[in-house]
C-alpha positions in Angstrom: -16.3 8.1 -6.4 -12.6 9.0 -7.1 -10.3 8.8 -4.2 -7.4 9.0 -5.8 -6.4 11.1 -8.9 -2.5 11.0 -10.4 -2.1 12.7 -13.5 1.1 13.5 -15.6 3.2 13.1 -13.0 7.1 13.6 -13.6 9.8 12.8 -11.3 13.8 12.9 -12.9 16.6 11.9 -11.1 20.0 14.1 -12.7 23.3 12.5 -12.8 25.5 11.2 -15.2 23.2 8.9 -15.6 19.8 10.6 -16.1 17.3 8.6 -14.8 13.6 9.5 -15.6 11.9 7.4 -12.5 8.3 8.9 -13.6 7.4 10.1 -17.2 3.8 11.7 -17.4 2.5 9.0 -15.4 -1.6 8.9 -14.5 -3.6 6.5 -12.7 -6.9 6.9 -10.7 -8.2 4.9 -7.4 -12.0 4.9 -6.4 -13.1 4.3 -2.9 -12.6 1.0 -1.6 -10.6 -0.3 -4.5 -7.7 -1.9 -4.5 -5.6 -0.8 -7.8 -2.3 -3.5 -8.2 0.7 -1.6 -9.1 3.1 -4.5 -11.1 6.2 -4.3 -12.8 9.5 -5.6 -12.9 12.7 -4.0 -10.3 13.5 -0.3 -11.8 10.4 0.3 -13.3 9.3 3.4 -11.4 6.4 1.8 -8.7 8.2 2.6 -5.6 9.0 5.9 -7.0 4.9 6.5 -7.7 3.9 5.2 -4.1 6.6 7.8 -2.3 5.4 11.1 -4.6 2.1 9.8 -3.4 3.0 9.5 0.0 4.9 12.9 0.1 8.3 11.3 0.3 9.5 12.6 -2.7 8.6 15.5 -4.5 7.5 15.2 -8.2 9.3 17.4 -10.7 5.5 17.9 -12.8 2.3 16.8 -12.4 -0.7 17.0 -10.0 -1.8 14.2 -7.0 -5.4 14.9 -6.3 -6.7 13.3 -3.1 -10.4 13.1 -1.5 -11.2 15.8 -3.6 -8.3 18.3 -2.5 -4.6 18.9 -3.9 -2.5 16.6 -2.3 0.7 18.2 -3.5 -0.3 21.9 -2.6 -0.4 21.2 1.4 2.4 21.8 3.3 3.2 22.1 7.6 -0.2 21.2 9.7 -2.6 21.0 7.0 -0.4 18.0 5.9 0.4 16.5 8.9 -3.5 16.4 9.1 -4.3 14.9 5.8 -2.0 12.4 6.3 -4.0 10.2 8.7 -6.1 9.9 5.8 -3.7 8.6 3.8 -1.3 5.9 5.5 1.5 3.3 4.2 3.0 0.1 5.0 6.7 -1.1 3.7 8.0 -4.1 2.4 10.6 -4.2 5.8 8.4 -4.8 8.5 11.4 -4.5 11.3 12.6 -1.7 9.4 9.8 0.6 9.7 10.0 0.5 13.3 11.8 2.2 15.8 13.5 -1.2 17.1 13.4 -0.2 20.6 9.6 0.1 20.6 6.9 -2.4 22.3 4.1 -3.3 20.0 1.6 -0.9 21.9 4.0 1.7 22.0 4.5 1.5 17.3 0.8 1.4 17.7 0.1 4.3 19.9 2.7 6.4 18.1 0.3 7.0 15.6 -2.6 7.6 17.8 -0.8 9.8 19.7 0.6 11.9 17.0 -2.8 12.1 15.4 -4.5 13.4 18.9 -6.9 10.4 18.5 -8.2 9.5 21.7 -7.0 10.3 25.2 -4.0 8.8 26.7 -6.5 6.6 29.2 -8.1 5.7 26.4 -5.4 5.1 23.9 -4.3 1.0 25.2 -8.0 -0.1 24.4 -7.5 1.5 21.4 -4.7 -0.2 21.0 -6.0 -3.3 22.3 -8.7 -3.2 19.4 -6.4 -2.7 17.1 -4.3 -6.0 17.9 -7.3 -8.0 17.6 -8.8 -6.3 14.5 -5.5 -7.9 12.7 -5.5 -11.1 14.7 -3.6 -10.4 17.6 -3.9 -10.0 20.8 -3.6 -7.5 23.5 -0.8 -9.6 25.0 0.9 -8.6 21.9 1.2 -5.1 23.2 4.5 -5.2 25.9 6.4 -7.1 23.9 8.9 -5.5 21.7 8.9 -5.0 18.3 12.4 -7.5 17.8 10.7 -10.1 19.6 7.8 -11.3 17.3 7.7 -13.0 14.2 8.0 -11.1 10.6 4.5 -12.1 9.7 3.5 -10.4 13.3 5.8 -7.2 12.6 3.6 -6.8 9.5 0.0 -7.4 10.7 1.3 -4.6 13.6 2.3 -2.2 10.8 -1.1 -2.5 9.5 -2.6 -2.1 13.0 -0.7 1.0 12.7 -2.2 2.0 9.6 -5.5 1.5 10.6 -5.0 3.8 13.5 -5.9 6.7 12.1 -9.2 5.7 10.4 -7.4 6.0 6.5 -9.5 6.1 3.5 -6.0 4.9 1.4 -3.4 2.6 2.6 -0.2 2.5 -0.1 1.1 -1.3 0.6 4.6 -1.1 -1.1 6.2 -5.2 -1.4 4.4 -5.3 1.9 4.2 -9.2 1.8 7.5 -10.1 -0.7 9.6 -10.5 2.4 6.9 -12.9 4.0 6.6 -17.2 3.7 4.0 -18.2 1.6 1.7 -19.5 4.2 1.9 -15.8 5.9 1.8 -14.4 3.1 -1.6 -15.9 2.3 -2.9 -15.0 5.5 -1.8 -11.7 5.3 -3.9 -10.8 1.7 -7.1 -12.9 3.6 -6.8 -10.0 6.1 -6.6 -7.0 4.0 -9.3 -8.9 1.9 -11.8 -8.9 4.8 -10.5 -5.6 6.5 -11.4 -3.8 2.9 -14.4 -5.6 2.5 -15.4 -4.6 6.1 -14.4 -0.9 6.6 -14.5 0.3 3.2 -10.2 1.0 3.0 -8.3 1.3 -0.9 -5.1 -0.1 -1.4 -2.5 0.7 -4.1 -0.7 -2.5 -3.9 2.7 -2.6 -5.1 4.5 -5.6 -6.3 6.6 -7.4 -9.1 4.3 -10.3 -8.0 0.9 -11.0 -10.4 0.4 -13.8 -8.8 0.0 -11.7 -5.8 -1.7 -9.0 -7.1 -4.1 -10.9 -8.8 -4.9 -12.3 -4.9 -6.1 -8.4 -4.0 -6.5 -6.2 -7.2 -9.8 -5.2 -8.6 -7.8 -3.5 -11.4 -4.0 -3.3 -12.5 -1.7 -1.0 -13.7 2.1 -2.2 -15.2 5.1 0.0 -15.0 7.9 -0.1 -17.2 11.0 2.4 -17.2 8.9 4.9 -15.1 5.2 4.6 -17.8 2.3 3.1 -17.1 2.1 0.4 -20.1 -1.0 -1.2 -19.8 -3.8 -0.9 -17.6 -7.6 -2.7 -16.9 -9.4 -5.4 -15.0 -7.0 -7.7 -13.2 -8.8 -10.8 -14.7 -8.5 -8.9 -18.4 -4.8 -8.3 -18.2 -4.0 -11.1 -17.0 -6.1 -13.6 -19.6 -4.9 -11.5 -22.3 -1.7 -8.8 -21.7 -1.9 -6.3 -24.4 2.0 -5.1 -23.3 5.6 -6.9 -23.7 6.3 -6.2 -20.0 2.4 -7.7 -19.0 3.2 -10.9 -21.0 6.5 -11.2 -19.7 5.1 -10.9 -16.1 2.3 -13.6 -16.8 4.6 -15.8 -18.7 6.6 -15.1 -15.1 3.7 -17.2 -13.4 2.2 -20.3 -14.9 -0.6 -20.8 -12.3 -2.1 -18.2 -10.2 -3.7 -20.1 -7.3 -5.2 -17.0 -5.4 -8.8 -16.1 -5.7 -9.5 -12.7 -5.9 -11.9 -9.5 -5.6 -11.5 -9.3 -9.5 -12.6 -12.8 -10.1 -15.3 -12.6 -7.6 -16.7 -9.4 -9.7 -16.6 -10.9 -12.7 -18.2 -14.4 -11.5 
């Protein structure tokens, strides 16, 4: 079933320099799928995840989402929607208020939400820690005081708050060590495999992607170039931009949902 449906979608930025960040760009997401965004720095995928995310407004073009139309809803009927439909950044420290304890991030978004009660919201909480191996303990401390690879398995916690059906993952792991980084794609592995949760998974990475995506789409100067299976595209790149990013990694060590599918 279609969670997810882009189509045509145009987003210019004027200027002396006119860019065209999105040009009649489609791509569609089924439940519990986990579609790799790739391309190389410029080429539009940030842009894609924000009009998706409501962050910025799309000049053309339609977002269709669980069935309704994403881009139509505006005030409380967005605020809503939007639990269904959460994100987590490539800055882990930066998408926090700095000041906040890890329970506090966490109950933010339950709190916002009206999920729970407030008695109930630190075992909420509490769950949440451990469903992205943490522990309660975590909770008082602040967010400045734990590890990056900690700041972003919170930010997920965050995300999974709300109960989303989507979770938009922009460089979410580029800024992490390649040991956490690796831990980090284990856990949305298992936590999709578990609850059922789509990612659109954005990254200049294959080699990452290839770790998570069940299918992938690469961007160049705001277009979707090519798109298919992960294992397809990556075997054989039908685009200059695919074979450049392949040609970009000589060994992709990950196993993945795609290579488990097509085993």
């Amino acid at each position: 079933m279609t969670l997810l449906e882009v189509r045509n979608l145009t987003k210019v930025y004027p200027g002396k320099r006119r860019v065209t960040a999105l040009g009649d760009v489609s791509i569609t997401l089924e439940r519990g799928e986990t579609l790799g965004l790739v391309g190389p720095s410029g080429s539009g995928k940030s842009t894609l995840a924000r009009v998706i995310m409501r962050l910025v407004e799309p000049d053309s073009g339609s977002v269709r989402f669980e069935g309704g139309d994403w881009l139509a809803l505006r005030g409380a009927a967005l605020r809503t929607a939007r639990a269904r439909l959460q994100m987590v950044f490539q800055d882990p420290l930066g998408a926090f208020n700095p000041r906040a304890t890890v329970g506090g991030a966490i109950g933010d978004a339950l709190r916002i939400h009206h999920i729970g009660t407030r008695a109930d919201r630190p075992d909420r909480v509490a769950a949440l820690l451990e469903r992205v191996g943490l522990t309660p303990d975590h909770a008082p401390r602040a967010i400045t005081e734990i590890s990056g690879g900690q700041r972003q398995r919170v930010a997920i916690a965050r995300a999974l708050a709300t109960a989303p059906a989507l979770i938009v993952l922009d460089e979410a792991v580029s800024a992490l060590d390649v040991t956490v980084r690796a831990r980090i794609l284990d856990l949305l592995v298992t936590l999709q495999r578990e609850e059922g949760i789509a990612y659109l998974f954005v990254s200049h990475d294959l080699a990452v992607v290839r770790a998570v995506a069940h299918r992938v789409a690469i961007m160049e100067a705001g277009r979707i170039v090519e798109t298919g299976p992960t294992q397809a595209v990556i075997a054989a790149p039908t685009s200059a931009t695919g074979r450049a990013l392949v040609a970009a990694v000589p060994r992709l060590i990950f196993n993945s949902p795609a290579k488990e599918a097509t085993a």
